[in-house]
N, CA and C atoms as a LAMMPS dump frame, in Angstrom:
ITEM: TIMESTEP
0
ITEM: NUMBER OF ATOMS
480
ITEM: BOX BOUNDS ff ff ff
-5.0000000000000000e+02 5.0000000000000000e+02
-5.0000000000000000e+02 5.0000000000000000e+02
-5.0000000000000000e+02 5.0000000000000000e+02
ITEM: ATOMS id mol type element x y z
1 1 1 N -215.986 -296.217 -413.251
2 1 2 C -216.301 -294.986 -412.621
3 1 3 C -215.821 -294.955 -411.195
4 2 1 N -215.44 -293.705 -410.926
5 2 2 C -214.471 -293.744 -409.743
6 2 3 C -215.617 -293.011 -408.723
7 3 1 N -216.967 -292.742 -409.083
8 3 2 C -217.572 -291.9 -408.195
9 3 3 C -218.481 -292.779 -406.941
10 4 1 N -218.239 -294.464 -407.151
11 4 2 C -218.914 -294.962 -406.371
12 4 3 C -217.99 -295.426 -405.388
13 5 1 N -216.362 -295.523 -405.557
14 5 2 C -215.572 -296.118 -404.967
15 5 3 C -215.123 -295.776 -403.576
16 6 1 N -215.013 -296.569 -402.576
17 6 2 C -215.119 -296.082 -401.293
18 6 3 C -213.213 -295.746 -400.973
19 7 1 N -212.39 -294.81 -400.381
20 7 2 C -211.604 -294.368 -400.293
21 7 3 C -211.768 -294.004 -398.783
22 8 1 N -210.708 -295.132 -397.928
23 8 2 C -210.59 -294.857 -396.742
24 8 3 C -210.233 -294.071 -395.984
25 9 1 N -209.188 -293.321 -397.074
26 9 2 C -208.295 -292.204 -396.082
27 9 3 C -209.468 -291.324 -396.175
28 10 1 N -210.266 -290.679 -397.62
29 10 2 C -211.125 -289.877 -397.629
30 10 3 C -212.247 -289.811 -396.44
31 11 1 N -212.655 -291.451 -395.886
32 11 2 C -213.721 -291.305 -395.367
33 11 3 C -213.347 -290.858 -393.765
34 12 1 N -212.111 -290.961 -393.442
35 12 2 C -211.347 -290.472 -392.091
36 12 3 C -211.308 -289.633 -392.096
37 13 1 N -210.32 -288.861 -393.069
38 13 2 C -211.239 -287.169 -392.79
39 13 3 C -212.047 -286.395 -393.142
40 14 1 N -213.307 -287.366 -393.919
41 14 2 C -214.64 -286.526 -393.627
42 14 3 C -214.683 -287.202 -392.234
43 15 1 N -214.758 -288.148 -391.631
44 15 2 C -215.169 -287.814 -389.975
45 15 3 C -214.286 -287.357 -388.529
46 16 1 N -213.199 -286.8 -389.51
47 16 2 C -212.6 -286.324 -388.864
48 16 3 C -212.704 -284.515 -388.605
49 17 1 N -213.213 -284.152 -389.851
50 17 2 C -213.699 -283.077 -390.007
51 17 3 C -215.199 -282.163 -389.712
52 18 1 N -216.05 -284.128 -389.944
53 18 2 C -217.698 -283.707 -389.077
54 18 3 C -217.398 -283.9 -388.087
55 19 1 N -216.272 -283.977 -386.929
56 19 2 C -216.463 -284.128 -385.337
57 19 3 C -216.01 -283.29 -385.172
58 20 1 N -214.902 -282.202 -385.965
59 20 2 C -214.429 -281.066 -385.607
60 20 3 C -215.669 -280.223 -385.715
61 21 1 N -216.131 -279.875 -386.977
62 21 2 C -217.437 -279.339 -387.224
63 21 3 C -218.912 -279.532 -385.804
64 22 1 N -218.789 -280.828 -385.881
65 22 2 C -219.592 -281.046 -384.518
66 22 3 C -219.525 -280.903 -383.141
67 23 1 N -217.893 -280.697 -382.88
68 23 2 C -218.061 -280.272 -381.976
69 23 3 C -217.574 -278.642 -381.501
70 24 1 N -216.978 -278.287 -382.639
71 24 2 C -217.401 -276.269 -382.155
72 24 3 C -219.017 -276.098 -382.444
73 25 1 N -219.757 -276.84 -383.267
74 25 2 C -221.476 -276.47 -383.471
75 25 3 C -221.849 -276.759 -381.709
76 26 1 N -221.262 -278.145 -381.172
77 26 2 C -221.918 -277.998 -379.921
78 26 3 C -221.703 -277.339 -378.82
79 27 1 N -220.441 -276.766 -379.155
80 27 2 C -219.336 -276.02 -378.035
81 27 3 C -219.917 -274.453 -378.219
82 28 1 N -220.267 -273.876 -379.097
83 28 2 C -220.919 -271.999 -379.772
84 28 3 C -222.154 -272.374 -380.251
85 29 1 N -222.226 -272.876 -380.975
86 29 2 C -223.706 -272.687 -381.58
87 29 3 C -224.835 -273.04 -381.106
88 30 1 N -224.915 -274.125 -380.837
89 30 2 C -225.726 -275.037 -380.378
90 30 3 C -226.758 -274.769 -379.089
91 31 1 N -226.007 -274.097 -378.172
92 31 2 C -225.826 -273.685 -376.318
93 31 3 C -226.767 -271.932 -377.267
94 32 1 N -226.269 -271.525 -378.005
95 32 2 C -227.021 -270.153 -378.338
96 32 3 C -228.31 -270.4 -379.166
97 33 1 N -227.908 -271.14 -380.163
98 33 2 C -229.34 -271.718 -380.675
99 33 3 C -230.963 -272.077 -379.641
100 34 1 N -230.12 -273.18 -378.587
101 34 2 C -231.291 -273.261 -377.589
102 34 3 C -231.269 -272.035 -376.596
103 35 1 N -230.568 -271.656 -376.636
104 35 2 C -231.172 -269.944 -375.768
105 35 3 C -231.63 -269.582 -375.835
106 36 1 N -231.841 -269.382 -377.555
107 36 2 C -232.948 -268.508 -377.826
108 36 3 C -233.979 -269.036 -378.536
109 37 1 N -234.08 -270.471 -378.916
110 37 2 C -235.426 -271.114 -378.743
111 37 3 C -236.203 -271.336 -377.278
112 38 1 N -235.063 -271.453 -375.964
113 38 2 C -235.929 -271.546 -374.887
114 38 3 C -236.507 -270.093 -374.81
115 39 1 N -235.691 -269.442 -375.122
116 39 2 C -236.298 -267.345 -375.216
117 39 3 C -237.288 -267.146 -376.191
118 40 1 N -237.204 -267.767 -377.156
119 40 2 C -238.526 -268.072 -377.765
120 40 3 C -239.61 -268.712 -377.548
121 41 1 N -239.792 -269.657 -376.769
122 41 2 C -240.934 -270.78 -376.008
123 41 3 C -241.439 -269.623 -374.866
124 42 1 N -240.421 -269.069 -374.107
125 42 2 C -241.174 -268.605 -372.93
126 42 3 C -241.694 -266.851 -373.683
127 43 1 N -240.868 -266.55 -374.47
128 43 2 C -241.775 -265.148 -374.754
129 43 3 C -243.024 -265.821 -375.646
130 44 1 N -243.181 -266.571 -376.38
131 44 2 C -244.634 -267.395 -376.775
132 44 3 C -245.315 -267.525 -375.889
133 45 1 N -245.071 -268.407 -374.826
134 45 2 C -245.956 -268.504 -373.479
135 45 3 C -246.419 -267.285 -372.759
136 46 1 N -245.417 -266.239 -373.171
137 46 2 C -245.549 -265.218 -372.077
138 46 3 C -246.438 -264.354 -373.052
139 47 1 N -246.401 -264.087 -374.104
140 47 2 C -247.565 -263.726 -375.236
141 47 3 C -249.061 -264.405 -374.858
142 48 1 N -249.155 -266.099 -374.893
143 48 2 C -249.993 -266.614 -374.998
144 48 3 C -250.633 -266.594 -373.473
145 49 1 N -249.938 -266.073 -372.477
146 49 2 C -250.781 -265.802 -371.327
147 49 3 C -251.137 -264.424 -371.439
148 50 1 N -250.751 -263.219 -371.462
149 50 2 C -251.108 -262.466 -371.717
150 50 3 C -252.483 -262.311 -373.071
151 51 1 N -252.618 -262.916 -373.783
152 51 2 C -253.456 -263.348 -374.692
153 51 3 C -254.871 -263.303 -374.168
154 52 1 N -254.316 -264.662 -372.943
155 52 2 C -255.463 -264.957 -372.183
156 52 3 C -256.317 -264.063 -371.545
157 53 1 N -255.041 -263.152 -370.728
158 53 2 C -255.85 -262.278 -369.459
159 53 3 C -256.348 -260.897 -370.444
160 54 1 N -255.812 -260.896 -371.59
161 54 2 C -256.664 -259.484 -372.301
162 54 3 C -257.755 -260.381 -372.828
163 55 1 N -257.676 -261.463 -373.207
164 55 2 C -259.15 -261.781 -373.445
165 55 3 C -260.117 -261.729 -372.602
166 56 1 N -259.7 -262.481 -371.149
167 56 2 C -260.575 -262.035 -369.769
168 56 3 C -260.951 -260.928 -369.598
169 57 1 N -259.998 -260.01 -369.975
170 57 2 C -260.011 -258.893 -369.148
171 57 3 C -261.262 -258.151 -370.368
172 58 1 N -261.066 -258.436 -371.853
173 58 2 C -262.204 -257.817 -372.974
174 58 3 C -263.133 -258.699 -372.32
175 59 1 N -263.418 -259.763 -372.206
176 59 2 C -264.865 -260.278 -371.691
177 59 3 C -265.427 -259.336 -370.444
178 60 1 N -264.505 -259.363 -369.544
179 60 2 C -265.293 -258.355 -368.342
180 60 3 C -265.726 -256.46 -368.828
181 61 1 N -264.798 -256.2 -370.134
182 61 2 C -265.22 -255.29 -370.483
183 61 3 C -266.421 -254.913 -370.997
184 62 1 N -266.433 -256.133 -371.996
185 62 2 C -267.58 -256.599 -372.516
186 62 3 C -268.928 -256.671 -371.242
187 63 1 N -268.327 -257.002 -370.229
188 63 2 C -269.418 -257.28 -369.519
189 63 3 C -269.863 -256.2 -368.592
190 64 1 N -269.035 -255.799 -368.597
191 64 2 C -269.448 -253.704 -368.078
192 64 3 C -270.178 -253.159 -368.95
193 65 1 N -269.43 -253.54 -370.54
194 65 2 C -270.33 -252.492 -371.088
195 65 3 C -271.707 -252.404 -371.589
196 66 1 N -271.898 -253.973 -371.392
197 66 2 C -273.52 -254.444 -371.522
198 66 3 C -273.979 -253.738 -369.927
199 67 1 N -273.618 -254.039 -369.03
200 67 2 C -274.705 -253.58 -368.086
201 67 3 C -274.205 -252.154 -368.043
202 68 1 N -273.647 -251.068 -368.327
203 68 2 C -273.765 -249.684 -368.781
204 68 3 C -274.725 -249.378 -369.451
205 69 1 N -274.968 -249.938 -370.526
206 69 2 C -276.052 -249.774 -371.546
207 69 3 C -276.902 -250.192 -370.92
208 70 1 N -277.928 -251.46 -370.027
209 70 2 C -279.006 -251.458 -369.545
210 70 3 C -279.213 -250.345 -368.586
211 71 1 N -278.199 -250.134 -367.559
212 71 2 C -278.233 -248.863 -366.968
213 71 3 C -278.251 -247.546 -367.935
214 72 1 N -278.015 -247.321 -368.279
215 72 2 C -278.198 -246.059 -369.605
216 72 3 C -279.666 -246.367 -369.949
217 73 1 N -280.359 -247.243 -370.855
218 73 2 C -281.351 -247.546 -371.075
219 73 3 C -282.36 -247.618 -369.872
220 74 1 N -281.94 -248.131 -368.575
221 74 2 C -283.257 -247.469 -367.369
222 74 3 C -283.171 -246.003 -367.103
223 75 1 N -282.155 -245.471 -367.375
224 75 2 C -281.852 -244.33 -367.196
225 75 3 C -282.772 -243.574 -367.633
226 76 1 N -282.732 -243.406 -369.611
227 76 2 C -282.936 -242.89 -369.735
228 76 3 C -284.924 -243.171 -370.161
229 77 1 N -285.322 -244.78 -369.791
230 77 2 C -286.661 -244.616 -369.831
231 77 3 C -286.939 -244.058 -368.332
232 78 1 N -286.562 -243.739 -367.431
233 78 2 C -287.105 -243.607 -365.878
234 78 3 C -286.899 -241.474 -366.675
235 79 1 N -286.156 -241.27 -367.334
236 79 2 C -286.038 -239.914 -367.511
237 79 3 C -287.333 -239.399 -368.484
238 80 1 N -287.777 -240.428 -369.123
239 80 2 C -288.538 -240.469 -370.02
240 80 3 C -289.966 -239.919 -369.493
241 81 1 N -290.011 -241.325 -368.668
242 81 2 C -291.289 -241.139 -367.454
243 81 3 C -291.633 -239.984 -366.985
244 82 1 N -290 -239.69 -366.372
245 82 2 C -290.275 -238.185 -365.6
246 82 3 C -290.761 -237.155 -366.489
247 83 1 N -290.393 -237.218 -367.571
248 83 2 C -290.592 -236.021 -368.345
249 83 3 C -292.133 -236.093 -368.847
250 84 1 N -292.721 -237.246 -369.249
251 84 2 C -294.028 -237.422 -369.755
252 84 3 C -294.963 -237.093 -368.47
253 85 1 N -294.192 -237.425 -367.315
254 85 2 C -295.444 -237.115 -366.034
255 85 3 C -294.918 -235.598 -366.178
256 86 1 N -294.2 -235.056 -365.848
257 86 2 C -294.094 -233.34 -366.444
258 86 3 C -294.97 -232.693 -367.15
259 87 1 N -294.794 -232.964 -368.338
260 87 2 C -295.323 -232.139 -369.277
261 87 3 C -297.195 -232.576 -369.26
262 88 1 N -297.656 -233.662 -368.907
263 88 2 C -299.2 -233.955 -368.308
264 88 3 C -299.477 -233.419 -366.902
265 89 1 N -298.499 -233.104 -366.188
266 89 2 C -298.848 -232.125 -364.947
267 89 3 C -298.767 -230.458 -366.045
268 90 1 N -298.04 -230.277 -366.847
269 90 2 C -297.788 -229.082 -367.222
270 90 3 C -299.334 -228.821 -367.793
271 91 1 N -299.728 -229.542 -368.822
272 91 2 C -301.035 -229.678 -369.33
273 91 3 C -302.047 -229.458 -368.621
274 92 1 N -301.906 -230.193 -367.757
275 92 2 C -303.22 -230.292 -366.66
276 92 3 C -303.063 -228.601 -365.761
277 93 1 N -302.545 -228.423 -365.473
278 93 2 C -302.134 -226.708 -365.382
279 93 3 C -302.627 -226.05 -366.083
280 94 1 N -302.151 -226.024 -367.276
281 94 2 C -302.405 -224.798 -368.224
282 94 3 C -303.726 -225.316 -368.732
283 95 1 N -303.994 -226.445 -368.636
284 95 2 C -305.979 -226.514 -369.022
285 95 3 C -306.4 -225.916 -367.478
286 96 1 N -306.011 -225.94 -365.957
287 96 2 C -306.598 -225.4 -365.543
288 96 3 C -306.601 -224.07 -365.123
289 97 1 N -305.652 -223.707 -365.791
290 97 2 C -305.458 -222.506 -365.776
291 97 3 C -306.281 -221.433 -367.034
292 98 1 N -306.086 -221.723 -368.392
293 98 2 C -306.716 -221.715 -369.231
294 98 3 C -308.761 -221.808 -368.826
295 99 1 N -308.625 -222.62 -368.568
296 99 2 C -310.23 -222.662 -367.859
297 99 3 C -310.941 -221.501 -366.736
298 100 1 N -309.911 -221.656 -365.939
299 100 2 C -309.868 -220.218 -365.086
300 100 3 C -310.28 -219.121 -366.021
301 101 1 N -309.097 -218.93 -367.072
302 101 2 C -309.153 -217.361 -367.573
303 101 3 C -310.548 -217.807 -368.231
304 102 1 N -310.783 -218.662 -369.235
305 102 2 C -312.35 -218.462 -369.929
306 102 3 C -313.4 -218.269 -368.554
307 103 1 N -313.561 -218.565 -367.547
308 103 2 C -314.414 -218.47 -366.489
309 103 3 C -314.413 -216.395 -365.933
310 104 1 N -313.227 -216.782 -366.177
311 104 2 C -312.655 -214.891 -365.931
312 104 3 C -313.581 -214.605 -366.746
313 105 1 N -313.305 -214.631 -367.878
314 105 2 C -313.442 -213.734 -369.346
315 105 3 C -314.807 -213.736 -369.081
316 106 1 N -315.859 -214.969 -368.631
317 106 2 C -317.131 -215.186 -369.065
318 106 3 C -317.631 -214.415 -367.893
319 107 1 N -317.455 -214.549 -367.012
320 107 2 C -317.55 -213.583 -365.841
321 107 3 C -317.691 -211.994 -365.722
322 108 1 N -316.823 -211.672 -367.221
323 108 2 C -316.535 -210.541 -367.256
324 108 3 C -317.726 -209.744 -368.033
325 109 1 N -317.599 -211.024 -369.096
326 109 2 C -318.713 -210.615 -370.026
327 109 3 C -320.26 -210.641 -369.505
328 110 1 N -320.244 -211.805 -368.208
329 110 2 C -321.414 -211.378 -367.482
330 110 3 C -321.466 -210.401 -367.672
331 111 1 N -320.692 -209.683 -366.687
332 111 2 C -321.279 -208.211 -365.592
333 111 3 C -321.363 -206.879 -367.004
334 112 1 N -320.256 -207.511 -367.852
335 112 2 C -320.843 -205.927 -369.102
336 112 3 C -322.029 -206.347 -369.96
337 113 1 N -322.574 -207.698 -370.223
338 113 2 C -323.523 -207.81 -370.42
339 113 3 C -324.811 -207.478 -369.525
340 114 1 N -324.67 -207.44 -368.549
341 114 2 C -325.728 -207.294 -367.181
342 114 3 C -325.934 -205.304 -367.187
343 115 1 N -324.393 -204.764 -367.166
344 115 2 C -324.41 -203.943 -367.409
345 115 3 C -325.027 -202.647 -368.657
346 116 1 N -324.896 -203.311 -369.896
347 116 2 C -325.703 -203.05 -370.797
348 116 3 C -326.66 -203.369 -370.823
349 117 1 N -327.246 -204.497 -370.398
350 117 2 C -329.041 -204.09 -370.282
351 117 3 C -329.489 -203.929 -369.624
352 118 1 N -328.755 -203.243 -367.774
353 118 2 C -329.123 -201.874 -367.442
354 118 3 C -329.352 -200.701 -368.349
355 119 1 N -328.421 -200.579 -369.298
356 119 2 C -328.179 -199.543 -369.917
357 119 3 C -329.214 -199.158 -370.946
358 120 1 N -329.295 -200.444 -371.208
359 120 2 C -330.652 -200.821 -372.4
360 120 3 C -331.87 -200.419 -371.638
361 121 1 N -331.999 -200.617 -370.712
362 121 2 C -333.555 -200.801 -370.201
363 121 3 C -333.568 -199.261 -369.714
364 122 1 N -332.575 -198.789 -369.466
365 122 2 C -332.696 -197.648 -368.771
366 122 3 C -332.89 -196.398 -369.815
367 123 1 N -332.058 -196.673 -371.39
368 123 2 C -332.5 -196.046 -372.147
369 123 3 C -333.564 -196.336 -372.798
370 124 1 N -334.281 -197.581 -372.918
371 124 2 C -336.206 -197.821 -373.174
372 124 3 C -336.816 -197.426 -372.528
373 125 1 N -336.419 -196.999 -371.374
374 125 2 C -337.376 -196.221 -370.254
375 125 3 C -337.783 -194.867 -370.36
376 126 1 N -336.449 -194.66 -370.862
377 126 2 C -336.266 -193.398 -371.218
378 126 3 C -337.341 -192.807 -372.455
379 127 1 N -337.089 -193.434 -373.617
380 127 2 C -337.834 -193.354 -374.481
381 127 3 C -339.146 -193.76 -374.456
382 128 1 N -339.573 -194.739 -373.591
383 128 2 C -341.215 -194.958 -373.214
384 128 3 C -341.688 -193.082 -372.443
385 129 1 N -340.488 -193.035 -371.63
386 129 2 C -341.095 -191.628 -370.795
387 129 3 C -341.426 -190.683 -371.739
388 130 1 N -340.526 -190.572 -372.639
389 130 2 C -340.731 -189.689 -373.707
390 130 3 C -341.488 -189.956 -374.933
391 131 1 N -342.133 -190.846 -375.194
392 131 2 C -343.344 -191.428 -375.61
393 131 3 C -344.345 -191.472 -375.193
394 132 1 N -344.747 -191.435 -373.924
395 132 2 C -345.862 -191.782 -373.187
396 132 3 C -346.024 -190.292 -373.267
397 133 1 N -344.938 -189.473 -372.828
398 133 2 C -345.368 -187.641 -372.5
399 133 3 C -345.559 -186.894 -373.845
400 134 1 N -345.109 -187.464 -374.826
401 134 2 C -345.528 -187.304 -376.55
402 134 3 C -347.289 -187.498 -376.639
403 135 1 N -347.67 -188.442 -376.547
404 135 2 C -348.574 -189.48 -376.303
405 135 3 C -349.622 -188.789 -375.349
406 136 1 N -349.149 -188.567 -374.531
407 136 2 C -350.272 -187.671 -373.555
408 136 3 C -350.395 -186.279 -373.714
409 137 1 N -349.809 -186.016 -374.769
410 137 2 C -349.86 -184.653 -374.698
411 137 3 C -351.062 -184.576 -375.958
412 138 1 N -350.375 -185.244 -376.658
413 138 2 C -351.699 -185.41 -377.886
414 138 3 C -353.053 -185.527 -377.325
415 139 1 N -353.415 -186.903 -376.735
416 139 2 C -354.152 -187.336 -376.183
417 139 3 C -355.375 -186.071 -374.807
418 140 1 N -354.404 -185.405 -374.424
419 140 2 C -354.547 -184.271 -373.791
420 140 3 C -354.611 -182.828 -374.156
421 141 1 N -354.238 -182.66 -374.942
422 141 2 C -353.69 -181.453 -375.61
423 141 3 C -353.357 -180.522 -374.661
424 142 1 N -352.731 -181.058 -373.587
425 142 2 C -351.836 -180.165 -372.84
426 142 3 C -350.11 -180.398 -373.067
427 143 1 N -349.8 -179.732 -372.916
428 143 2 C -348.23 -179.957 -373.127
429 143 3 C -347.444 -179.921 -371.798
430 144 1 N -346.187 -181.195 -371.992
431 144 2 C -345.763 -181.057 -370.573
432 144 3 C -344.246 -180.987 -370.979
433 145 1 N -344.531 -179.449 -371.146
434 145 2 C -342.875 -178.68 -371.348
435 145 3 C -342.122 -178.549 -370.011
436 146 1 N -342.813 -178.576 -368.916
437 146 2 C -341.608 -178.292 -367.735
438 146 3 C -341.275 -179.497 -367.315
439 147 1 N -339.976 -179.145 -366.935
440 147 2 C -339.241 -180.507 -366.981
441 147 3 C -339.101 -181.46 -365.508
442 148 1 N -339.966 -180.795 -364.918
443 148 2 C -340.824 -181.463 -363.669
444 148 3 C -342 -182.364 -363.629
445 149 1 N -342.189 -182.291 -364.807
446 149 2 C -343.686 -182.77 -365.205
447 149 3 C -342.746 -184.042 -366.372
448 150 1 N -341.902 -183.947 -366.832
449 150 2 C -340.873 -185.114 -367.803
450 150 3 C -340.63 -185.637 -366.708
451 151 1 N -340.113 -184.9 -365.235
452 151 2 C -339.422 -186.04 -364.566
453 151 3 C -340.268 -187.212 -363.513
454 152 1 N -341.428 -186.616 -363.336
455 152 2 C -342.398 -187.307 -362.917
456 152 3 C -343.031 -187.974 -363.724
457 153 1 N -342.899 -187.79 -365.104
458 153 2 C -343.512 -189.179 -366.061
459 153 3 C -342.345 -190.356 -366.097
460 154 1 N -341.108 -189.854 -365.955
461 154 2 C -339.891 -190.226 -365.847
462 154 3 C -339.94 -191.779 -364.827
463 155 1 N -339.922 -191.144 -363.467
464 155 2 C -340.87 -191.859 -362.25
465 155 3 C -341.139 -192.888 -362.258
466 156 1 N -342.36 -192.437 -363.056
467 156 2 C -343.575 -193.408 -363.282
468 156 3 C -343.753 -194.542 -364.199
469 157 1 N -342.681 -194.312 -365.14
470 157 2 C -342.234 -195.175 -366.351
471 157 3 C -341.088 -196.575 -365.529
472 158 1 N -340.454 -195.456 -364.525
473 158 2 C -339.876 -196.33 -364.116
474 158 3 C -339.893 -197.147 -363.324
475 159 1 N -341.22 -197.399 -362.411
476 159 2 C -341.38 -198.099 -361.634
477 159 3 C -342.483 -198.865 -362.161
478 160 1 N -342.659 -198.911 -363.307
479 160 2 C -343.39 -200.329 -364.195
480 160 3 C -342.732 -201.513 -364.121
């Protein structure tokens, strides 16, 4: 078999042909290859710092937006407050206000109650006068048709 046999001229120009090969790879290729692996290392780096400072920069966001929210949250219990002391001043108002008007009202109803039993007493008076002069007339058997003689029983009824 001829496939193990070593052939000198052959092996001269395979290395005559890998140094040609090797050296246009190092002369073009090679010089562009690392160009743009070093252009690749530094845009990685330049990714992986940037990486960094948006991560910093989300942590400080992060860290605004927690104390936004506690501020929001005093916010809105201090608004809370205000509003609950509000509406218990509002209350306390309108009960004393409310209280007022029933004091009105009862006040009112005094004086027309006071008023009607003037009214009352003044018409029992009335009817005692005219009872008593019923009454005495029987009792008398005089009659006291003039109405001078009603108004002087009138009088007299009334200053009982």
């Amino acid at each position: 078999m001829d496939l193990f046999k070593i052939d000198p001229g052959l092996a001269i120009w395979t290395w005559i042909v890998f140094g040609i090969t090797l050296t246009i790879l190092w002369k073009f290729a090679f010089p562009a290859l690392l160009t743009n692996i070093k252009t690749r290392e530094k845009t990685i780096a330049q990714a992986i710092n940037n990486a960094a400072q948006i991560e910093k920069r989300l942590s400080a966001i992060e860290e605004e937006q927690a104390e936004a929210i506690q501020l929001s949250k005093a916010q809105a219990s201090e608004i809370l407050r205000q509003t609950r002391n509000q509406a218990e001043n509002i209350r306390k108002e309108l009960l004393a206000k409310a209280e007022a008007e029933a004091q009105d009202i009862l006040a009112q109803a005094k004086i027309k109650i006071e008023g009607e039993r003037v009214a009352v007493i003044q018409s029992i008076k009335s009817d005692i006068a005219d009872f008593v002069c019923d009454a005495a007339e029987k009792v008398i058997a005089k009659s006291f048709v003039s109405k001078d003689d009603r108004i002087w029983v009138k009088k007299l009824v009334e200053t009982l």
